[in-house]
N, C-alpha and C positions, 0 to 999 in steps of 0.2 A: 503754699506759694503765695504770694504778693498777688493783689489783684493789680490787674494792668492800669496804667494811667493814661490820663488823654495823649493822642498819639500830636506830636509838632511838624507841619508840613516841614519836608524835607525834598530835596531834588534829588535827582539818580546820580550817579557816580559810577562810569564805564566803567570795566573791568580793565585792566593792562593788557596791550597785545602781544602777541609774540608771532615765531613761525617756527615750522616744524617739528613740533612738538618740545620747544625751546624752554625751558622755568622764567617765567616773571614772577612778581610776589605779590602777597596781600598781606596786610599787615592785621595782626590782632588789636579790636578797636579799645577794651578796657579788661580790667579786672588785674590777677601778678602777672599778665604777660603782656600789660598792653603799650602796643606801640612794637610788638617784636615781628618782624617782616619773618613771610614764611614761602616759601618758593612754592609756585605751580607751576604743572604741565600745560601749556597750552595744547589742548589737545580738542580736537571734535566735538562739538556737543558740552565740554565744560565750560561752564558757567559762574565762575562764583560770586557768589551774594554780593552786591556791592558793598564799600564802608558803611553809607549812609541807611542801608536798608534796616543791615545787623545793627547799627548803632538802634534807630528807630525800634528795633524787635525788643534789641535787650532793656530797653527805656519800657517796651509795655510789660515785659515780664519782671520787673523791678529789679532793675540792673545785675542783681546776683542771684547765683541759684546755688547755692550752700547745700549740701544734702542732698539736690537733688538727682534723679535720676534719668537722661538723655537720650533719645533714640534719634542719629542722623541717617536715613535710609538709604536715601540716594546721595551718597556723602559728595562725591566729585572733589573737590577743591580741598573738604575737609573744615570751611570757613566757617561754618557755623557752629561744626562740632567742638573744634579747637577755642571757638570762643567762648564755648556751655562750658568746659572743661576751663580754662581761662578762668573765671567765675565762680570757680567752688563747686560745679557739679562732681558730684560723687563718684559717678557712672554717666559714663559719656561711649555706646555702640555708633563707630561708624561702619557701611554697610557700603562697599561699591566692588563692582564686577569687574570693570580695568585694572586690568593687572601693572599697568604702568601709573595709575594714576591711587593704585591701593599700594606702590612701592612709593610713591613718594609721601603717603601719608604716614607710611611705616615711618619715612624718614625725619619728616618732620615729628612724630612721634617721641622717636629718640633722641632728639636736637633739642626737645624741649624736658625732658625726661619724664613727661606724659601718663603719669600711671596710671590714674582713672580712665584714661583714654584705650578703648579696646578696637582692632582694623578686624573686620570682616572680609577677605575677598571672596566674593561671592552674589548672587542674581537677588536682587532685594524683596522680589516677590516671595520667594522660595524660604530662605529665612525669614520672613515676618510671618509665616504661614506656620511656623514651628519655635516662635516666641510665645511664653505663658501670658493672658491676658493682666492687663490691669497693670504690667513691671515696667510703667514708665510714666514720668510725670510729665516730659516734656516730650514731643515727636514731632522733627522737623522729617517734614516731607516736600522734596525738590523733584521728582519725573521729570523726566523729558518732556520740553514744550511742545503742544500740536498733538501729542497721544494721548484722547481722547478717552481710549479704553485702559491702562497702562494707569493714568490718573484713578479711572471707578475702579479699576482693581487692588490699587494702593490702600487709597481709602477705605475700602473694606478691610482690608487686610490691618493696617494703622488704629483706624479707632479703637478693636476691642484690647488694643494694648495700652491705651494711655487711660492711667489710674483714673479714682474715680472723681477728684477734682482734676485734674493736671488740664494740658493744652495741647492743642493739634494747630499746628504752623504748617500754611500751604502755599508756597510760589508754584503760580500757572502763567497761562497765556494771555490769559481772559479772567473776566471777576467772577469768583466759587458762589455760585450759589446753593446752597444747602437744601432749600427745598427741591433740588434740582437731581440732587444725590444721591441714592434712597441707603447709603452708609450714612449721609451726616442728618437720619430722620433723630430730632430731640438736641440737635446740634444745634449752635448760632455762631455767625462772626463777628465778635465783639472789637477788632478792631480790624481797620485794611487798609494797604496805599498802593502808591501805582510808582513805577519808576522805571523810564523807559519804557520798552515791552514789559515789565515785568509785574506782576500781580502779587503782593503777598498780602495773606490772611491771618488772623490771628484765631482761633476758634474754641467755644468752651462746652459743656454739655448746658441746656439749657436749662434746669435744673438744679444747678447748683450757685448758691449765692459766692 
């Protein structure tokens, strides 16, 4: 994988509202599907990544990921998965327990004709507890903001799967501190911004050039 480049401030960019658990879209930022609008559920607690975030993310992972292998945990929206996969990821796991929000990822799935892309529905602790270490080079991890423990339980569960260069991506509430974590002991955040409420990290083993 590409080592990341300096990150360019960027501003946050709301999500689109809706009601009732109504579809608005998000749009794929680059790669063969970029610019293809993709319907979400406005539902409780979904959040998806804004443009400018994933723009910012895929800029520090060097824009493609050819070959590689993806783990979206708490997928929600699907935005960040659909954009790995977008990119040439190989293998792109997304992982989410709404069963209305794991149907429409199905859907957009097959809208896009999606094949590296695999939907999980199911409790993301639970499967990441019965993946083989090491079979992923990329793992984006999204929790629920404000679960505190939900978070240290992730993280343990996430690191021992991300291969032994790859990367761990973490949106919280607040700024990840790794010494803070006793999963991210040997870990660093090599890059991070802020957008809106929203925290995201970029992190690598410390140890590795």
């Amino acid at each position: 994988m590409s080592r990341p480049s300096s990150p360019r401030p960027r501003g946050a960019q709301p999500a689109p509202s809706g009601r009732g658990g109504a579809a608005h879209t998000i749009r794929i930022i680059g790669g063969d599907w970029k610019r293809t609008p993709l319907p979400v559920l406005d539902l409780d607690g979904l959040r998806p990544t804004p443009d400018r975030v994933r723009e910012t993310l895929f800029n520090w992972l060097g824009q493609r990921l050819d070959g590689q292998r993806c783990l979206d945990l708490f997928a929600g929206s699907g935005a960040l998965g659909f954009e790995a996969a977008s990119r040439g990821a190989a293998r792109v796991v997304m992982v989410e327990r709404s069963p209305r929000a794991a149907a429409q990822l199905r859907a957009n799935q097959a809208r896009l004709d999606a094949r590296a892309i695999e939907i999980a529905e199911a409790d993301a602790l639970r499967l990441a507890a019965g993946l083989a270490p090491g079979s992923f080079d990329v793992v984006f991890l999204d929790p629920p903001f404000g679960d505190a423990d939900t978070l240290a339980r992730a993280l343990a569960l996430a690191v021992p799967l991300v291969a032994a260069d790859g990367y761990l991506y973490v949106e919280s509430g607040s700024t990840l501190d790794p010494s803070a974590e006793p999963a991210l002991a040997g870990w660093a955040v090599v890059r991070e911004g802020k957008a809106g409420a929203v925290r995201y990290h970029l992190l690598h083993r410390e140890n590795e050039e």
